[in-house]
N, C-alpha and C positions, 0 to 999 in steps of 0.2 A: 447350578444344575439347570434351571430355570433359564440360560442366556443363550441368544443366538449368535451363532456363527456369522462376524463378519466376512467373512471370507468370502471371494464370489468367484466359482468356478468358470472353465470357457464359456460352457450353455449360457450360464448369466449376463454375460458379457456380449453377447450375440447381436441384441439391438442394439448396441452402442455403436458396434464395428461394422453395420451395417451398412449406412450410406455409403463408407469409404469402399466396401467391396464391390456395392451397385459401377461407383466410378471405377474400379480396378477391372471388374470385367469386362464393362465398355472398352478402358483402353488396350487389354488383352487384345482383345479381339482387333482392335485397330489396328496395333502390333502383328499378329498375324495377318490382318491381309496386306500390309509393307510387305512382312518377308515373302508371301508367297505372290511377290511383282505385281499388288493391286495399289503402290503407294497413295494417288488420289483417296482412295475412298478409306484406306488406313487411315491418312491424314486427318480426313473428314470424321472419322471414330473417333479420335483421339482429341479434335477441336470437341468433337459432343462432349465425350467425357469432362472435361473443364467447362463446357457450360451444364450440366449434370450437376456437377461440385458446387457451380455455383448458384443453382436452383437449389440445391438444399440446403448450402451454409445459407441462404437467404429464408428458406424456410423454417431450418430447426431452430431451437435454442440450442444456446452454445453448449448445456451440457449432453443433448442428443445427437450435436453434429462428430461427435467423436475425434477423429485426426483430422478433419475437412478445418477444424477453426484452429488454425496456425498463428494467424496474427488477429487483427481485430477485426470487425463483420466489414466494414466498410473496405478498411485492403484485401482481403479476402474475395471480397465481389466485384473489387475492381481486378484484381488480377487473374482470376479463375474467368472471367468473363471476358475482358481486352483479350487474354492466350487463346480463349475458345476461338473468339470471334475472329480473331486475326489468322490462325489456325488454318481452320474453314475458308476463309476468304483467297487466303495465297493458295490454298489445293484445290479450287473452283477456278481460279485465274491463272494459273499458270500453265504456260503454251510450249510447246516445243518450239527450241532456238530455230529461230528463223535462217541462220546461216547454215545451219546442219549439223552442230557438233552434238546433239541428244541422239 
């Protein structure tokens, strides 16, 4: 009578899944402005987003980073960081075809 319920409903579960929804909104929102013909600055949401992810798998411990800690901290920060930043940098640099076919 005396024992508690392990059991942990969604509400409990809410700061676990949090980072990952912080990074799912950013890239929502990236994703919309692609579809609605702003690709540049989608792109540039969507490189944030992965460096997002990898400000907080760099931040949390691994039991607070929730689905952000996939592999181990060090691949994690490499790869959510090189995506970010590579990301970003080809949506910042890229020109329309100088021959004309864009």
């Amino acid at each position: 009578m005396g024992r508690r319920s392990t059991h942990r409903g969604p509400v409990d579960r809410l700061p676990l899944h949090a980072p990952l929804a912080v990074v799912l909104l950013v890239a929502g929102a990236g994703i919309v402005r692609v579809l609605t013909a702003h690709w540049r600055e989608g792109a540039v949401l969507l490189g944030g987003a992965l460096l997002i992810a990898a400000a907080l798998r760099a931040l949390l411990p691994p039991e607070r980073a929730g689905l952000l800690a996939v592999r181990g901290r060090p691949v994690d920060l490499l790869v959510y960081g090189a995506f970010g930043v590579g990301m970003i940098v080809l949506a910042v640099t890229i020109t329309r075809d100088p021959l004309g076919f864009v």
